[in-house]
Phi, psi and omega in degrees: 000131184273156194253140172274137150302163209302306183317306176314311207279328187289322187293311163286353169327309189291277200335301172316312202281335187279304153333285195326287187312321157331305194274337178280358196220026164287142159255091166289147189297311203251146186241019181281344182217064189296350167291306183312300168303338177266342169289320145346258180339318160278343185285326171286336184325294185310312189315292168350276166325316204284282183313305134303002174254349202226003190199026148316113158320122132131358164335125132289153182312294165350277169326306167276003192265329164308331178300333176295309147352282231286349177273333141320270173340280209309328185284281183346279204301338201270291158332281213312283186288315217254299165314279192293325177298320172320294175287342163289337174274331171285332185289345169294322195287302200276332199069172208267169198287000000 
């Protein structure tokens, strides 16, 4: 996943911590699958972001097709940090299939 420098990073932080705590402090309506129900929520964010940025009037494919980059990336980094260690420890715990 390319990385941003810090200076960059520092600029989306506030925006980001604010986002977050929103989404972690919703009052979803229907609460029988609040996961479910905050992946809604995070999917219009990401879709939203995407969208503006990448699916702008006069976008070339080339421009929306980045978006798929970027989503990619994020599946990558996510799998990578999250995913695999997760299953390599069960898999320690469980032994391998």
């Amino acid at each position: 996943m390319p990385y941003i420098n810090k200076e960059d990073r520092e600029r989306y932080r506030k925006p980001l911590e604010t986002l977050i705590y929103e989404l972690q402090n919703a009052e979803i309506e229907d609460s029988d699958n609040c996961i479910g129900n905050i992946r809604g929520h995070i999917a219009y964010i990401v879709f939203k972001i995407l969208k503006e940025m990448y699916a702008f009037d006069g976008a070339k494919y080339s421009d929306r097709s980045e978006a798929l980059a970027v989503l990619s990336s994020v599946d990558d980094e996510f799998k990578s940090r999250f995913l695999r260690p997760y299953e390599q420890e069960k898999r320690t715990i469980n032994g391998d299939v």
